[in-house]
C-alpha positions in Angstrom: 57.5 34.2 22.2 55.8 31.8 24.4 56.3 32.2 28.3 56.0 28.6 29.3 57.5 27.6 32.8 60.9 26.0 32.8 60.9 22.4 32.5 63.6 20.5 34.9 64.2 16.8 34.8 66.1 15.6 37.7 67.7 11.8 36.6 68.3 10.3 40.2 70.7 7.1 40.5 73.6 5.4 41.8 76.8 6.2 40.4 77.6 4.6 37.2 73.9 4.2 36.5 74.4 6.3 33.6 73.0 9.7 33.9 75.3 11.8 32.5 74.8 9.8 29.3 71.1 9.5 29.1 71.4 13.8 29.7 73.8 13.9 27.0 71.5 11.7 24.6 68.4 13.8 25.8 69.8 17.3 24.8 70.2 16.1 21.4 66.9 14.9 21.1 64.5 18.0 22.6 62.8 20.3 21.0 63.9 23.1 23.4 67.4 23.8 24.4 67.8 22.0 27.7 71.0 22.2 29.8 72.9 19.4 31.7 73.7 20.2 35.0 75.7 17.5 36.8 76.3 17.5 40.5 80.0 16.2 40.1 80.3 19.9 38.3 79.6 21.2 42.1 81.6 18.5 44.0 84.7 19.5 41.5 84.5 23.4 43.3 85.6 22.3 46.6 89.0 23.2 47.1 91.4 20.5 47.0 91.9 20.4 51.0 88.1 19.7 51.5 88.8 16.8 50.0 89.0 14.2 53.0 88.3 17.1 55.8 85.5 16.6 57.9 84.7 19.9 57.1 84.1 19.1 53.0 83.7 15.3 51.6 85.5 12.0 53.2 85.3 8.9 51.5 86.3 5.9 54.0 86.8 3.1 52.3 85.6 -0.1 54.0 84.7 -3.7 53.2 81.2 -5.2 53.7 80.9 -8.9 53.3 83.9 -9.3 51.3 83.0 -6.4 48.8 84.7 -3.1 48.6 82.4 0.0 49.9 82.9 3.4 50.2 81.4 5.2 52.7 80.6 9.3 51.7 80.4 11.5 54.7 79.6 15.4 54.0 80.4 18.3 56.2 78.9 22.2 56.1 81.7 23.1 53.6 80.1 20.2 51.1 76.3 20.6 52.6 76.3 24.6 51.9 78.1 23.7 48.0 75.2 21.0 47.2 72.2 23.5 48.8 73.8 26.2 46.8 73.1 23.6 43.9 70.0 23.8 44.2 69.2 27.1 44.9 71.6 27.9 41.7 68.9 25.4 39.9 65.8 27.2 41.2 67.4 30.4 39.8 68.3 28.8 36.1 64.8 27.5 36.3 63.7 31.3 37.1 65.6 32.5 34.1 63.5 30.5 31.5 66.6 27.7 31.6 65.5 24.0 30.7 67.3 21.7 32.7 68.6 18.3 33.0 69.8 17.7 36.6 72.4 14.4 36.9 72.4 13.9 40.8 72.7 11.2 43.1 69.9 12.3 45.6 68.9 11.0 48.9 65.3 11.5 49.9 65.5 14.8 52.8 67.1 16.4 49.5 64.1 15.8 47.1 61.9 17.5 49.7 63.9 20.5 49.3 63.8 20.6 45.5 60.3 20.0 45.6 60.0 23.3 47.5 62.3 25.0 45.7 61.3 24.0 42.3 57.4 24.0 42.8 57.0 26.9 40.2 58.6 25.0 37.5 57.4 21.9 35.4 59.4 19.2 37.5 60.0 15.6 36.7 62.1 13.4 38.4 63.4 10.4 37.1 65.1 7.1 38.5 67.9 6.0 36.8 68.3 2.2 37.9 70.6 -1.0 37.0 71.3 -4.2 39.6 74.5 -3.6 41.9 76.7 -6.3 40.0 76.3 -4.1 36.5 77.1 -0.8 38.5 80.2 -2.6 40.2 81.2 -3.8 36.6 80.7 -0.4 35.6 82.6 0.9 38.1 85.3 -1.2 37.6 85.4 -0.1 33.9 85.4 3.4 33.9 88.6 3.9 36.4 88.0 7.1 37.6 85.4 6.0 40.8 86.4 4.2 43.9 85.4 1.0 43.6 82.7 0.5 46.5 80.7 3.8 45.7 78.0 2.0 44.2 77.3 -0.4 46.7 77.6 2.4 49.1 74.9 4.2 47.5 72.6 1.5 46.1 70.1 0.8 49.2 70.4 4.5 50.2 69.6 7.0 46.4 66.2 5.5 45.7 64.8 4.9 49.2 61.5 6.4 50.0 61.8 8.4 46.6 58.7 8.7 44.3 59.6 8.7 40.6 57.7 10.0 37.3 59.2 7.2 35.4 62.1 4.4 36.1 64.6 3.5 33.9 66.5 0.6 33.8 69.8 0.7 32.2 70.8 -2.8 32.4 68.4 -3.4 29.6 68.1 0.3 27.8 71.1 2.0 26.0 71.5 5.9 27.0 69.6 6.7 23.6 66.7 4.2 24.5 66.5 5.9 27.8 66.1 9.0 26.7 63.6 8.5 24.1 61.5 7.3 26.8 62.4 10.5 29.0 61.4 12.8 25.9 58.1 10.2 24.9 57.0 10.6 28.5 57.1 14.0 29.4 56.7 15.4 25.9 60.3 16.9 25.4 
């Protein structure tokens, strides 16, 4: 058997971008097992009550220039449950787990996967589409508060570096992740 280092792709974008179905079309398509590990997975272990306490995750819901916007505040309880995200990744990675991160990062996080993940084959990857598709998309799906993505569209990709951007406004999930797997040889 082959002792490579783990290989972790992190696909960083708004809500609604479509992350969790790029991961989904990427593990059908890599040569090694890879699995999907999706930050929603870590905001569903909060207890119920952290829901809207200061102390967990609060989404106020506002209006900026007419639109609806939803603005996320974390406390410790939610901080220490996304830090123990990526320490848990860190430790998959250490375990000879390929992984496929869906997260919707802000740039002081990436600095802390950088550090964390240094011993592993790291690419990062940002998952883009213009705010009216996202709001569309949003709108669609039912199950996000409508004013997430505007929320989170000038703040995810600021002052992050990407291996590769993706568009998908103009690139199914499967198109997508072909490019992923052409890219970083999956």
């Amino acid at each position: 058997m082959i002792n490579e280092r783990s290989r972790i792709i992190i696909l960083n974008g708004v809500g609604s971008a479509g992350k969790s179905s790029i991961a989904r079309a990427l593990q059908a398509m890599t040569v090694r097992p890879f699995l999907h590990v999706e930050m929603d997975a870590f905001l569903a272990m909060l207890p119920p009550s952290m829901l809207g306490h200061p102390d967990g995750i609060v989404f106020d819901a506002v209006r900026q220039d007419g639109s609806p916007m939803v603005i996320i505040r974390t406390g410790e309880v939610a901080r220490r449950a996304f830090r123990g995200m990526r320490h848990a990744i860190a430790a998959m990675a250490a375990q000879g787990n390929n992984m496929i991160v869906d997260e919707v990062m802000l740039s002081d996080q990436m600095a802390e996967y950088a550090a964390l993940l240094a011993p592993f084959d790291l690419r990062v990857v940002g998952v883009f589409a213009p705010l009216e598709v996202l709001e569309a998309r949003e709108r669609q799906r039912g199950d996000r508060m409508p004013g997430l993505a505007r929320w989170q569209y000038d703040r995810v990709h600021a002052r992050m570096r990407y291996d590769l951007g993706i568009d998908t406004s103009t690139a199914t999930a499967e198109e997508s992740a072909v490019r992923i797997k052409q890219a970083f040889a999956l």
